[in-house]
Every structure is written in C-alpha cells, then in structure tokens.
ChimeraX commands (.cxc) that place a marker at each C-alpha (Angstrom):
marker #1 position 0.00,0.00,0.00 radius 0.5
marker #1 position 0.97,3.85,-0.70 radius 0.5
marker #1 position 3.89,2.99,-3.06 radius 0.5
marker #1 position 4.15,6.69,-3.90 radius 0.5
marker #1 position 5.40,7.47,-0.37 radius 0.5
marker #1 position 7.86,4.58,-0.09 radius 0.5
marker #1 position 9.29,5.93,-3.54 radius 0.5
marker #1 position 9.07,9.37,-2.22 radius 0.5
marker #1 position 11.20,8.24,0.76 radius 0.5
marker #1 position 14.05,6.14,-0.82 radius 0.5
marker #1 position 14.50,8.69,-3.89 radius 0.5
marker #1 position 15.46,11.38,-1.00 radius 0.5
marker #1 position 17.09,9.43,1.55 radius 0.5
marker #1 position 19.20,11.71,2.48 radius 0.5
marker #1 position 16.35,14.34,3.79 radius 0.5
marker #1 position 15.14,13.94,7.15 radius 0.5
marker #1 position 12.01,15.52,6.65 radius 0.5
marker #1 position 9.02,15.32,4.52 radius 0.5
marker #1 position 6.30,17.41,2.94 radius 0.5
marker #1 position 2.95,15.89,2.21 radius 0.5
marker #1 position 3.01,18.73,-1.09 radius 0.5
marker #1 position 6.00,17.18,-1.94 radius 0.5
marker #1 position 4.69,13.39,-1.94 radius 0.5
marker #1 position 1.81,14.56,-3.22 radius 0.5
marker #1 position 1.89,17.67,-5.54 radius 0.5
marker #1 position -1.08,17.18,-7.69 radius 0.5
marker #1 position -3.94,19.61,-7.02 radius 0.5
marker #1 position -6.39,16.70,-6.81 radius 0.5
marker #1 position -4.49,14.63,-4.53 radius 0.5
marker #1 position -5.49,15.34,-1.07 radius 0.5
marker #1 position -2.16,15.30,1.40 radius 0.5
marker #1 position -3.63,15.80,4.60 radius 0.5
marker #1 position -6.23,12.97,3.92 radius 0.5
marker #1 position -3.60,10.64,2.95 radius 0.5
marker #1 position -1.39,11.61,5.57 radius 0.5
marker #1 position -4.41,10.18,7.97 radius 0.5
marker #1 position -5.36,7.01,6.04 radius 0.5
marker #1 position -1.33,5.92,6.72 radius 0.5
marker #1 position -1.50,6.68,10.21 radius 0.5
marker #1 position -4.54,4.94,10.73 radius 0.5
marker #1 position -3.28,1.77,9.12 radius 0.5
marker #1 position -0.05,1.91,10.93 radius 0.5
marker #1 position -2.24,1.94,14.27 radius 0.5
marker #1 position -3.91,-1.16,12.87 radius 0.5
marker #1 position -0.90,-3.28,11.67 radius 0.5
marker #1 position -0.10,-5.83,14.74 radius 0.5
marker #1 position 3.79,-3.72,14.69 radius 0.5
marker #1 position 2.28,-1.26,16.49 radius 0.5
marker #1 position 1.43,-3.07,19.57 radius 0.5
marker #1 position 5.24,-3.45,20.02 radius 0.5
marker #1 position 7.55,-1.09,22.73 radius 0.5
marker #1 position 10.27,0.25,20.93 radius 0.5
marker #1 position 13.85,-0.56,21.97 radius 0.5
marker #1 position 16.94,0.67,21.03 radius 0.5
marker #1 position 19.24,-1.59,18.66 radius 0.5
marker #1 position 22.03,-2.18,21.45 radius 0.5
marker #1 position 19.16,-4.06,23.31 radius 0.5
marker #1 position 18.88,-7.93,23.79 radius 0.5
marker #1 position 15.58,-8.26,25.62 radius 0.5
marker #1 position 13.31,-11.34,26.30 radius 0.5
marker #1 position 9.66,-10.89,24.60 radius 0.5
marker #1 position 6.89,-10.81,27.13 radius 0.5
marker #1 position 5.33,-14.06,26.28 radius 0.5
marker #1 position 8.46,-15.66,27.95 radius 0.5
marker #1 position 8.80,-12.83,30.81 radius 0.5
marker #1 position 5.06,-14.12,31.64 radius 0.5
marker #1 position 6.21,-17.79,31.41 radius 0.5
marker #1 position 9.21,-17.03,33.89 radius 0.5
marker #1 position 7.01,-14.94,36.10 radius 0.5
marker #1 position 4.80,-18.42,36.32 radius 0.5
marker #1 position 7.36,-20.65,36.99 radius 0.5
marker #1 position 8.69,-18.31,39.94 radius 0.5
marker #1 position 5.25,-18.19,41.48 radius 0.5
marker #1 position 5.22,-22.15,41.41 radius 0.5
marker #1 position 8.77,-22.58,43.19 radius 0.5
marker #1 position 7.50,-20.13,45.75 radius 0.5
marker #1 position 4.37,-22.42,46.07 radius 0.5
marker #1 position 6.54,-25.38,46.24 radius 0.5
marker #1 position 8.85,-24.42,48.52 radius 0.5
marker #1 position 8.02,-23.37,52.05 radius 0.5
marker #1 position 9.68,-20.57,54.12 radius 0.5
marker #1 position 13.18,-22.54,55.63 radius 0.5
marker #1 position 16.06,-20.98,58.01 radius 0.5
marker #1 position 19.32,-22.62,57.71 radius 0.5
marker #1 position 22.28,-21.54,59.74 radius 0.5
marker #1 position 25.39,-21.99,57.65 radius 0.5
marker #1 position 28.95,-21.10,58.78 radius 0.5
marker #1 position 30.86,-19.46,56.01 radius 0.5
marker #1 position 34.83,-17.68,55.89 radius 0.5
marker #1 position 34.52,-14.37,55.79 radius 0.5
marker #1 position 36.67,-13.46,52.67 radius 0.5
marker #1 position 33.67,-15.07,50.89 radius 0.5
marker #1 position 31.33,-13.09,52.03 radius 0.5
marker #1 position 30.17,-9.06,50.50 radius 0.5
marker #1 position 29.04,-6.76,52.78 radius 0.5
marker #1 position 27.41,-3.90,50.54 radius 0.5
marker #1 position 28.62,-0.26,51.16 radius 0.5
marker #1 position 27.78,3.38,50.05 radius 0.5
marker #1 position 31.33,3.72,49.72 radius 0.5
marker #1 position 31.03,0.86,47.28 radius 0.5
marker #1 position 29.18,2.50,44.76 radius 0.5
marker #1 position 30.33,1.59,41.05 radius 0.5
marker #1 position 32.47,-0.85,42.35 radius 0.5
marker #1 position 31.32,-4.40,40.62 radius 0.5
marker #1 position 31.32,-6.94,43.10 radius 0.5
marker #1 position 32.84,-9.59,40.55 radius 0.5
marker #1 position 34.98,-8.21,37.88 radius 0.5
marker #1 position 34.96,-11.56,35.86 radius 0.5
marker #1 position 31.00,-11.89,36.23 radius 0.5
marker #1 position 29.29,-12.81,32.69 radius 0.5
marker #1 position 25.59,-11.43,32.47 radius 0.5
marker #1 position 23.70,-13.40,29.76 radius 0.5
marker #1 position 19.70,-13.82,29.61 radius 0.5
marker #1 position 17.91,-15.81,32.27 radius 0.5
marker #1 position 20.89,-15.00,34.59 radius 0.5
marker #1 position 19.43,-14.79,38.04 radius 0.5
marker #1 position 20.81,-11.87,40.26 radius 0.5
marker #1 position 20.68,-10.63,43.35 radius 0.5
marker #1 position 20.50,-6.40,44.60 radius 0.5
marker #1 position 23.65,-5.98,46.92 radius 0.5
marker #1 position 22.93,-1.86,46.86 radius 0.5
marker #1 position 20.59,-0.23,48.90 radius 0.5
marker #1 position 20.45,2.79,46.60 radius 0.5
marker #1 position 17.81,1.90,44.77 radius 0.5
marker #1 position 14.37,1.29,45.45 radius 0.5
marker #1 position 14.78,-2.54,45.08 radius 0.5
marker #1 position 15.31,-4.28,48.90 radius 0.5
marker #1 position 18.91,-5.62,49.59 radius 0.5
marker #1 position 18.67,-9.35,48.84 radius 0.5
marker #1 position 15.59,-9.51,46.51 radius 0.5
marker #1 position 16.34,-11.76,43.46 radius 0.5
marker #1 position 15.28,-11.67,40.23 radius 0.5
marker #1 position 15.81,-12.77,36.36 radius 0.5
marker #1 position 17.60,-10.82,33.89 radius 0.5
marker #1 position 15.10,-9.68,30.90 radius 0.5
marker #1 position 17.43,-7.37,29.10 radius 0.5
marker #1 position 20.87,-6.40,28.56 radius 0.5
marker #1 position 21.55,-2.49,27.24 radius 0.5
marker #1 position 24.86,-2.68,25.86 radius 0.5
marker #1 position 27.00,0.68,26.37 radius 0.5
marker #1 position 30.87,1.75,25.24 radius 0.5
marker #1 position 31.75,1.54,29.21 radius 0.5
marker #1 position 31.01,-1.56,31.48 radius 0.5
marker #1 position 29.64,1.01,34.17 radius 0.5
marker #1 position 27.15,2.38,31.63 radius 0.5
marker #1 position 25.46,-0.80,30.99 radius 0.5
marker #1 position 22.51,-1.32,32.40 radius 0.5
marker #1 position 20.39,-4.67,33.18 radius 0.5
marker #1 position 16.58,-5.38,32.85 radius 0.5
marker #1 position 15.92,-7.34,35.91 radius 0.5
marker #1 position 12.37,-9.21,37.05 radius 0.5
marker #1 position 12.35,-9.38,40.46 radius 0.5
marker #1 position 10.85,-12.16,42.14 radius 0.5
marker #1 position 8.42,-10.41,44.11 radius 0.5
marker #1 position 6.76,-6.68,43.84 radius 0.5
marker #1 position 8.41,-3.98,45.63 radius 0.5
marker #1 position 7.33,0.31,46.06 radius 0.5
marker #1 position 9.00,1.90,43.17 radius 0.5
marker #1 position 9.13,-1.01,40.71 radius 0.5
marker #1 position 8.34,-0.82,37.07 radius 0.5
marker #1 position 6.63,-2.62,34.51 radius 0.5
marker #1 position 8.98,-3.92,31.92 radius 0.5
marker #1 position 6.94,-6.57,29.95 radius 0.5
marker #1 position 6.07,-7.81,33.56 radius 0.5
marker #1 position 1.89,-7.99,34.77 radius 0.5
marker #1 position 2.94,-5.42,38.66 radius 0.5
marker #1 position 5.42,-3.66,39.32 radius 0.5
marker #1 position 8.21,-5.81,39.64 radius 0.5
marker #1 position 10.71,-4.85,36.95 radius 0.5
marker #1 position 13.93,-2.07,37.19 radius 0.5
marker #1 position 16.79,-0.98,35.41 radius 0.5
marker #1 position 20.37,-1.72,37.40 radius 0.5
marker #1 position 23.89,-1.26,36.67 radius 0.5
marker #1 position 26.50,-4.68,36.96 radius 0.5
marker #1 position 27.42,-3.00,40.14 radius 0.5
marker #1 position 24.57,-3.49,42.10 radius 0.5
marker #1 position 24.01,-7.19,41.36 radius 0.5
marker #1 position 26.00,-10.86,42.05 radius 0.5
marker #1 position 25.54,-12.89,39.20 radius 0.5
marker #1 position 24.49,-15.84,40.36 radius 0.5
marker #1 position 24.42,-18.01,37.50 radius 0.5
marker #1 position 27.64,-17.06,36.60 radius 0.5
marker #1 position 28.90,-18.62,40.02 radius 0.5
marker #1 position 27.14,-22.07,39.21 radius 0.5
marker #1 position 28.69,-22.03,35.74 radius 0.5
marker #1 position 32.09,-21.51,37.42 radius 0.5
marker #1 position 31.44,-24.25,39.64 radius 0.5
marker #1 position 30.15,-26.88,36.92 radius 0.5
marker #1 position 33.05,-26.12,34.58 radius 0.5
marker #1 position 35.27,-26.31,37.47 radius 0.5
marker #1 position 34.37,-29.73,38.20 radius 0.5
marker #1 position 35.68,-31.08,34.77 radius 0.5
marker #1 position 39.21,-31.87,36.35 radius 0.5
marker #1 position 40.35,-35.50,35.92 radius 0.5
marker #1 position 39.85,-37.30,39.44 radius 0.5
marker #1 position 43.32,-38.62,39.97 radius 0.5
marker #1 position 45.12,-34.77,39.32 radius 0.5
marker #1 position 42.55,-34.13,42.73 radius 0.5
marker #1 position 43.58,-37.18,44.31 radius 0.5
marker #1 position 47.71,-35.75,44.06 radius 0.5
marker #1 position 46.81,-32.30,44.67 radius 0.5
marker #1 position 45.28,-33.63,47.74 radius 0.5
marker #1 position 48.03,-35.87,49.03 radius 0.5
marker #1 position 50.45,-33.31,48.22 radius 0.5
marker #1 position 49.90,-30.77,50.36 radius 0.5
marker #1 position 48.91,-32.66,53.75 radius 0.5
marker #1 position 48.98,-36.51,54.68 radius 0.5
marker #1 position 45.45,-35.95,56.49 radius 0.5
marker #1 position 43.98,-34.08,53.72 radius 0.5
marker #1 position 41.81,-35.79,51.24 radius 0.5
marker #1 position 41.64,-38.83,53.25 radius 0.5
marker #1 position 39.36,-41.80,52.89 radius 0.5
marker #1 position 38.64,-45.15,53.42 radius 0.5
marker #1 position 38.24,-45.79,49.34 radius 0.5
marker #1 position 41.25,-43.76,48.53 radius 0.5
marker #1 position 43.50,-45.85,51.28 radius 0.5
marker #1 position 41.94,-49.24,49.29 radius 0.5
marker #1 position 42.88,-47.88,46.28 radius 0.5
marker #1 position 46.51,-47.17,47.37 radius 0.5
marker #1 position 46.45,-50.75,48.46 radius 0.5
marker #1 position 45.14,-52.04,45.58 radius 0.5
marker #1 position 47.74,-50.44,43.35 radius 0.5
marker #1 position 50.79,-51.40,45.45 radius 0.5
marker #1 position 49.39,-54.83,44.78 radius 0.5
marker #1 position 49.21,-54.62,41.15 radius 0.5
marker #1 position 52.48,-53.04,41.52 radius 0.5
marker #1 position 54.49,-55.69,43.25 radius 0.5
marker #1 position 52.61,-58.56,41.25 radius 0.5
marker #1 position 53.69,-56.59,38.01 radius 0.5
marker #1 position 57.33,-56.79,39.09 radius 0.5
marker #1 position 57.63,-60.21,40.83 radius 0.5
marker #1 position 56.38,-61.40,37.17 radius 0.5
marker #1 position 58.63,-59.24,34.94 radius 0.5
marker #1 position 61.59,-60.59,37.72 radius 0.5
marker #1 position 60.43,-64.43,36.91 radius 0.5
marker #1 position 60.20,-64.08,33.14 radius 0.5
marker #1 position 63.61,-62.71,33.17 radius 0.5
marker #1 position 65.00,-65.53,34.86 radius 0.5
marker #1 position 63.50,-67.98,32.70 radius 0.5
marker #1 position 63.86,-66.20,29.80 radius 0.5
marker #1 position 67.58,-65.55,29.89 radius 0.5
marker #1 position 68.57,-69.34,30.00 radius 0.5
marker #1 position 66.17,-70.90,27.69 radius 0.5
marker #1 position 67.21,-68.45,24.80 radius 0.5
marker #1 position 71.35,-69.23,25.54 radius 0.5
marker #1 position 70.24,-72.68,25.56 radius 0.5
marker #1 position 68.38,-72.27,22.05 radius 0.5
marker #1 position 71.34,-70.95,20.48 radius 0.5
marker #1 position 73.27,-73.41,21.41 radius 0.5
marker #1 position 71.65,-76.41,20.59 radius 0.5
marker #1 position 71.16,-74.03,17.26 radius 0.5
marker #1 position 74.92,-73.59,17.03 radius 0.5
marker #1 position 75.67,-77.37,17.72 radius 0.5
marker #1 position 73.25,-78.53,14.95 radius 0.5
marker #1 position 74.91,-75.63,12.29 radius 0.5
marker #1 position 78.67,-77.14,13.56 radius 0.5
marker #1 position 77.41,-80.67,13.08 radius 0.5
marker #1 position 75.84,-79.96,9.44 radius 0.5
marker #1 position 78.63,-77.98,8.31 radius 0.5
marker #1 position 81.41,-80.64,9.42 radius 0.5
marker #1 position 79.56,-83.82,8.36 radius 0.5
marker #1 position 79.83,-83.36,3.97 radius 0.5
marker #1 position 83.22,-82.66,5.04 radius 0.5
marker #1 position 84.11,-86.23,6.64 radius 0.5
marker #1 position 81.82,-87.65,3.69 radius 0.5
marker #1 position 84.61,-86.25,0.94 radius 0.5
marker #1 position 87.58,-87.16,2.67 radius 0.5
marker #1 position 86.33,-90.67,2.93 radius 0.5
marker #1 position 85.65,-90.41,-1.02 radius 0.5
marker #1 position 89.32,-88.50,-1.33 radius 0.5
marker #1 position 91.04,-91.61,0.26 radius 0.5
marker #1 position 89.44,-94.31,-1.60 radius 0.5
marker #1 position 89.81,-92.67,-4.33 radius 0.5
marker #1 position 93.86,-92.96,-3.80 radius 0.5
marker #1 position 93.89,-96.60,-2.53 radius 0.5
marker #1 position 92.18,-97.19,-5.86 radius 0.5
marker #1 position 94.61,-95.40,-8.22 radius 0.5
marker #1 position 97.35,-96.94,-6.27 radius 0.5
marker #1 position 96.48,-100.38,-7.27 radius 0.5
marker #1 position 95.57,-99.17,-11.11 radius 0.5
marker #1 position 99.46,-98.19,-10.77 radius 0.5
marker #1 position 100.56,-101.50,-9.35 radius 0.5
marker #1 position 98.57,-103.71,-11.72 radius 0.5
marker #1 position 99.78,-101.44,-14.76 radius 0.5
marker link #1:1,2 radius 0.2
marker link #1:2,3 radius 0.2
marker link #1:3,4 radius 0.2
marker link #1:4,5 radius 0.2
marker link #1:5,6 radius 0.2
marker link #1:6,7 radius 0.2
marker link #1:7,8 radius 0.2
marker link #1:8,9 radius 0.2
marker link #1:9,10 radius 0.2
marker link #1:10,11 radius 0.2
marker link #1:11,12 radius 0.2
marker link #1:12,13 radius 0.2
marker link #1:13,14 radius 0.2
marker link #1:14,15 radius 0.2
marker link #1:15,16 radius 0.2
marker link #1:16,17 radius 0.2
marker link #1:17,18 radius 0.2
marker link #1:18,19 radius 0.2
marker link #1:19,20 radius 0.2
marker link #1:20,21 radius 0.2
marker link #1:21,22 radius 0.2
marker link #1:22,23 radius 0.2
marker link #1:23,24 radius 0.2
marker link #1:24,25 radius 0.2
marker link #1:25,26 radius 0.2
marker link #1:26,27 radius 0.2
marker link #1:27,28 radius 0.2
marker link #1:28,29 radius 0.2
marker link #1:29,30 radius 0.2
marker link #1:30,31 radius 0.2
marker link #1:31,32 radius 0.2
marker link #1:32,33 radius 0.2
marker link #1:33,34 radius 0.2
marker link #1:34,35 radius 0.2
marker link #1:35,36 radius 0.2
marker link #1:36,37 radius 0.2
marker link #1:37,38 radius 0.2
marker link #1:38,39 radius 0.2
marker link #1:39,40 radius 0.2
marker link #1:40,41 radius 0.2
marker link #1:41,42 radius 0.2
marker link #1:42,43 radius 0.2
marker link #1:43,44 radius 0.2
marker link #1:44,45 radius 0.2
marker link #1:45,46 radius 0.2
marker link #1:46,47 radius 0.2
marker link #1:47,48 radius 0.2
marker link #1:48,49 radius 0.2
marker link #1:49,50 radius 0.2
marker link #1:50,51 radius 0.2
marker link #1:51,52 radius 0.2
marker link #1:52,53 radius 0.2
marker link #1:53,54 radius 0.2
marker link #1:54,55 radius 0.2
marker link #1:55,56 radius 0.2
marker link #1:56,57 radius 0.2
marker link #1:57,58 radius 0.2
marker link #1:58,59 radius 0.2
marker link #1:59,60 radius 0.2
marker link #1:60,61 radius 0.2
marker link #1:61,62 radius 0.2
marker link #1:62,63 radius 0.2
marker link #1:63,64 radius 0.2
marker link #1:64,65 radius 0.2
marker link #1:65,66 radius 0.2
marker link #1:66,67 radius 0.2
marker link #1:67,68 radius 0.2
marker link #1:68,69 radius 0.2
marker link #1:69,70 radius 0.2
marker link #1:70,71 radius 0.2
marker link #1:71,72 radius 0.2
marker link #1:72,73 radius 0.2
marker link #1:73,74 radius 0.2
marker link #1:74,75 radius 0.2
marker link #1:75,76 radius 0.2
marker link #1:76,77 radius 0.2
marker link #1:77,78 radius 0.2
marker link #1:78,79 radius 0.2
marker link #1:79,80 radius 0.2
marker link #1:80,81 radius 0.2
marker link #1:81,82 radius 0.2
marker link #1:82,83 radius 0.2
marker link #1:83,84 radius 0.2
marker link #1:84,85 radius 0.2
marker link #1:85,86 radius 0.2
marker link #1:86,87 radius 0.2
marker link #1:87,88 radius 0.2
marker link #1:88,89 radius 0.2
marker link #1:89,90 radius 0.2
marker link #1:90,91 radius 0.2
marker link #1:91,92 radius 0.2
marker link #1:92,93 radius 0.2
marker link #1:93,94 radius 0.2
marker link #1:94,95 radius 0.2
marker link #1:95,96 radius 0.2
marker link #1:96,97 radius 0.2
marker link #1:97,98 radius 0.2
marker link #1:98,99 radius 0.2
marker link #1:99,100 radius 0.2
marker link #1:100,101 radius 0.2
marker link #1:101,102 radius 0.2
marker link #1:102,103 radius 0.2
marker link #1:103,104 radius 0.2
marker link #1:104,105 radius 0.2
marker link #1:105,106 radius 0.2
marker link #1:106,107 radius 0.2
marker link #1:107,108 radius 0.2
marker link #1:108,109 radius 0.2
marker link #1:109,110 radius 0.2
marker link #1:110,111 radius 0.2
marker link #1:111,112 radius 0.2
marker link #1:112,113 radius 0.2
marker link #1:113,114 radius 0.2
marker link #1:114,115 radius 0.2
marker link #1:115,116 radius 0.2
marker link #1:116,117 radius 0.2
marker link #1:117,118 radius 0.2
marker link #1:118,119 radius 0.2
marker link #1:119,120 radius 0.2
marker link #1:120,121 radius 0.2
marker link #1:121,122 radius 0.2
marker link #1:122,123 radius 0.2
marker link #1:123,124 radius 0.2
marker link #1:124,125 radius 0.2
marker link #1:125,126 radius 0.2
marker link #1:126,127 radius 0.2
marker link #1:127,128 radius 0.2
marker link #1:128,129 radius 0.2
marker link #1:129,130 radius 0.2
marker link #1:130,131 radius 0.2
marker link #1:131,132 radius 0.2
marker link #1:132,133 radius 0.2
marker link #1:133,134 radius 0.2
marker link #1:134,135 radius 0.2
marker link #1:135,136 radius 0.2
marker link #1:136,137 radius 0.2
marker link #1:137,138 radius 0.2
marker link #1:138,139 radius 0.2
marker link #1:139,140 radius 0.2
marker link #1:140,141 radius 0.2
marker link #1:141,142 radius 0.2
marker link #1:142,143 radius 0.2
marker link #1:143,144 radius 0.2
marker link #1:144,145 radius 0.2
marker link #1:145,146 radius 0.2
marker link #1:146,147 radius 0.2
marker link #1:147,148 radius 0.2
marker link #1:148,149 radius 0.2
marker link #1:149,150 radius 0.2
marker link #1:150,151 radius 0.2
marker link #1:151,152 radius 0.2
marker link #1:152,153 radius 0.2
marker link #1:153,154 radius 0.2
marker link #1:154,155 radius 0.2
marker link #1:155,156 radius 0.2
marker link #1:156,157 radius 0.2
marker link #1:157,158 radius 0.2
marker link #1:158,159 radius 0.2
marker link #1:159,160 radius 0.2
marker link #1:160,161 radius 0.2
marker link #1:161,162 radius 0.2
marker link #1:162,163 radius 0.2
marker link #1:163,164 radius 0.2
marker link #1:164,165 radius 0.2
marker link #1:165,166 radius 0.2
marker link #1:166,167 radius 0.2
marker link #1:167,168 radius 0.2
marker link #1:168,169 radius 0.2
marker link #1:169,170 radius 0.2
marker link #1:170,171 radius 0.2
marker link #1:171,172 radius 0.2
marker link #1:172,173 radius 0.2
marker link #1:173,174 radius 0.2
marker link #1:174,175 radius 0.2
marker link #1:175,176 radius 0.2
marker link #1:176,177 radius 0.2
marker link #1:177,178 radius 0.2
marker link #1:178,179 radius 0.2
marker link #1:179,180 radius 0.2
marker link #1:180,181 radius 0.2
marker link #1:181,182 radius 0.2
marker link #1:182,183 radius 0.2
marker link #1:183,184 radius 0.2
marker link #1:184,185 radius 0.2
marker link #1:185,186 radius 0.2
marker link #1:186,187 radius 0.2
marker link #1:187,188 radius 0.2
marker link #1:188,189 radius 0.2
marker link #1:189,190 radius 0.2
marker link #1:190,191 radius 0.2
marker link #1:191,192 radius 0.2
marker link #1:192,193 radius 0.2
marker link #1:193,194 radius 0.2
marker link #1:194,195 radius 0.2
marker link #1:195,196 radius 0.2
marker link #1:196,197 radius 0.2
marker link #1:197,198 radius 0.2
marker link #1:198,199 radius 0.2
marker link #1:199,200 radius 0.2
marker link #1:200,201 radius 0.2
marker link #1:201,202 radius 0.2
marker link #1:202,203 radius 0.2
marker link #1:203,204 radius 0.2
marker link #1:204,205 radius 0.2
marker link #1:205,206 radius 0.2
marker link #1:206,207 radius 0.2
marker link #1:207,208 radius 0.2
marker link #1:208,209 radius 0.2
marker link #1:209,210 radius 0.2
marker link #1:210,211 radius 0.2
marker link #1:211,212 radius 0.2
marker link #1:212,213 radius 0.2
marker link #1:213,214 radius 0.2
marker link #1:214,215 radius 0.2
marker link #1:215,216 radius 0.2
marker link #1:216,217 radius 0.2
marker link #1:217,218 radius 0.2
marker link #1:218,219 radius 0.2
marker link #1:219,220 radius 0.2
marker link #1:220,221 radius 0.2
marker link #1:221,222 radius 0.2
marker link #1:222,223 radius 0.2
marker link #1:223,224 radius 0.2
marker link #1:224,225 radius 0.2
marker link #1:225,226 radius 0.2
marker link #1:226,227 radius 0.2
marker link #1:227,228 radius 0.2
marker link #1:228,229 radius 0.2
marker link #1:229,230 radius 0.2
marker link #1:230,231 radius 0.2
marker link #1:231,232 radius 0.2
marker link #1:232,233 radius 0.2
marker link #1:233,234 radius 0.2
marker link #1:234,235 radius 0.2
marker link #1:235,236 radius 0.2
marker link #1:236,237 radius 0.2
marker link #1:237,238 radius 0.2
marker link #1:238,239 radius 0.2
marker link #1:239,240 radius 0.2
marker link #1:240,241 radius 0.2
marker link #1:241,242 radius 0.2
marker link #1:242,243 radius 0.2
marker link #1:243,244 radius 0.2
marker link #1:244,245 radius 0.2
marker link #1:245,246 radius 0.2
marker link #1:246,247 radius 0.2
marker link #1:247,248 radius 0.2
marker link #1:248,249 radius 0.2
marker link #1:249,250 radius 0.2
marker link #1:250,251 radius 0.2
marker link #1:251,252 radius 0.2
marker link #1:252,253 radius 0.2
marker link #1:253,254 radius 0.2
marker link #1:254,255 radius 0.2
marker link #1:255,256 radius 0.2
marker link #1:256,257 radius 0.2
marker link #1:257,258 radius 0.2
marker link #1:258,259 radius 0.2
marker link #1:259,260 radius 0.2
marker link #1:260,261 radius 0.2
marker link #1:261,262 radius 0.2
marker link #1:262,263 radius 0.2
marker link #1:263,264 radius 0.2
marker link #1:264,265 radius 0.2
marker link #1:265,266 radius 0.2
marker link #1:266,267 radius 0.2
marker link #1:267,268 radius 0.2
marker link #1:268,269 radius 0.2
marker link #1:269,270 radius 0.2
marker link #1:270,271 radius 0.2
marker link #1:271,272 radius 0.2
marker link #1:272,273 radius 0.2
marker link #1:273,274 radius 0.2
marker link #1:274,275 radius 0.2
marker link #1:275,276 radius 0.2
marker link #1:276,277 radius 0.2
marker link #1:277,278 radius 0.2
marker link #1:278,279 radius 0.2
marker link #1:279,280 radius 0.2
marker link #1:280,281 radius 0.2
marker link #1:281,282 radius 0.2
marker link #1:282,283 radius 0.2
marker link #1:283,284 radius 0.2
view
C-alpha cells in the first residue's frame, strides 16, 4: 500500500524531513487525507502493539517474561519458608557499602539472559537481597554504563513494569548485582578436572587431607598390582635368559654338526679314491 510514499522516501534518503506537497503535488491529490489514512493503518498493523527498543538491546519478549514470572510463582508455592544456619569464611562473604558505589562486586562476572541476580545496593528502590531474572541487557561503550533489565521475584514500592503484569521490573547497573548463575557455571566447569590430578593435589599438600577409606583401598590395591607386576617381569627374566642361551646353542651345535659332516663324507671319497689309483698303478 501507498507505493508513492515509499518511492518518495528512498528517492530522498538523504532528507530527514518530509512534505505531504511534496509526496503529493497534484492539485487533486489530497495530502492531509492521505497523511491520515497511513497513520490509521499503521495503528492497525499488529507492529504497532510493540515497545520500541533501542538496537544495542537484547531483551526477552513478554510471552516468555510471563512464562518465567509463572514458573517463579510455582517454586514459591513449592517451597516453604526454611532458616538454615550456615557457617561461612569471611573473605567469601560481600558486605554492601555506600562507599562501594560503582564498584562491581565480581569483575569476571558474565551477564547473559535468564541469569538470576541478586541487589547488593541499597540505593535503589529494590530491597537488599531480593532476586530476580535478567530480561534485558543495554549494551554501552563503558562496562559502568550498561545497564540490566531485571524481574524481580516479588513486587516492591517503586518497581516498574517492563513486559512484567505489577510492578516488579527495574533498570540496574553490573554494580549493584551478584551474578548468580555465573557462580554455578564456574562451579560446573570447574568440576571437569580428571579425578586422579585431585587425588595428588590432595596428598600433596597434607597426609590428612583428602583422606578416605576408598582412597587408602585404592593405594592398596595399586601397590598390589604393583608388586605382582614386578615379581612377574623378575620371573620371566630368569626364565627367559637361559632358555634363549640354551636355544642358540643347541642351534649352534646342529649348524657345527651340518657344516662338518659333507666334510668327513669327501675325505672318505678322497682316500678311496687314492687306494684305488694306487692299485691301477701297481697292476699297470
């Protein structure tokens, strides 16, 4: 539809402004009335319905911001209200600060999509502790300008509605959140280390640490294989060692016998062979 504007529009694409006289200069074609009919049927196309974003922004579409804010209400239903006490060094530990403002908790943190997060700032209106989901990631030239689209688990005074049903959405830099999906990836890839590279590392550095009963039957286990290994390779050497001198020599007698025996054969044949010339000569 309207392929007069459209060919209007990529004829002068270097204007930034239009003119509906322009478009339209006939004296019988009606600008202002077209002008409408667009605008009407831009209001109509489903496009419309959309919330415009800038191109920098990787966002989740609200169909799947309503699916996560579903499956958070069911874990919440599943799971009741537990204290645990849990005793924990305290270099592992963050302990949020005014004076810590813009200073990202972990430098080597990864935010991706579905990341969940927790607020460790109490400059914004979101509580200290809530979690949440990241929905959106606005990419920026600095790391301290970008900022996160977070859907926090529950509603909070001050919260806005990013693709969300109440008002449980905000806007927060990387400093204000732990990624914690980012820890449980470390973990999991930190895990792929071969089992007996633990088992040294763990020897190594203390004889009580790393101890157990399977890794003391194991040590067992391979000092037997060990000392049955070399009480065989010990036997087979002592076998071995004669049987192969006495192979060569009943090898070497058998060569001496073969190669001597033609040679008794011809002198045998040599000496007859005299006696019987010796009595051609006497009877001649």
């Amino acid at each position: 539809r309207y392929p007069e504007l459209f060919t209007y529009i990529s004829k002068n694409s270097h204007d930034d402004v239009f003119y509906e006289d322009d478009i339209w200069p006939g004296e019988d074609e009606n600008g202002a009335e077209k002008v409408q009919e667009i605008v009407s049927w831009l209001k109509a196309h489903p496009v419309s319905m959309l919330s415009r974003s800038s191109c920098d922004l990787q966002i989740l579409d609200s169909a799947i911001v309503e699916k996560i804010e579903e499956e958070v209400a069911n874990c919440k239903t599943r799971k009741g209200n537990k204290k645990v006490r849990v005793t924990v060094k305290p270099h592992l530990l963050f302990r949020p600060l005014e004076q810590q403002h813009g200073v990202v908790p972990d430098r080597d943190a990864e935010f991706r999509l579905f990341d969940r997060v927790v607020n460790v700032r109490e400059s914004f209106s979101v509580p200290v502790g809530l979690r949440g989901t990241v929905i959106g990631i606005k990419g920026a030239e600095r790391d301290a300008d970008v900022l996160l689209e977070v859907l926090f688990d529950e509603e909070f005074h001050g919260g806005l509605i990013i693709r969300c049903s109440q008002s449980k959405g905000y806007r927060m830099p990387t400093s204000a959140l732990i990624n914690l999906s980012h820890g449980i990836r470390t973990e999991n890839g930190g895990q792929k280390q071969p089992s007996g590279k633990q088992q040294y590392q763990g020897n190594a550095s203390s004889p009580h640490k790393g101890y157990s009963p399977g890794n003391q039957k194991h040590k067992h286990k391979q000092d037997d294989e060990f000392s049955s290994v070399w009480h065989m390779l010990q036997g087979s050497g002592k076998t071995q060692v004669p049987q192969n001198v006495n192979d060569k020599e009943k090898k070497f007698g058998q060569n001496a016998h073969q190669f001597h025996k033609p040679s008794s054969v011809d002198n045998t044949s040599k000496s007859q062979q005299k006696k019987q010339d010796a009595t051609r000569k006497g009877i001649y």
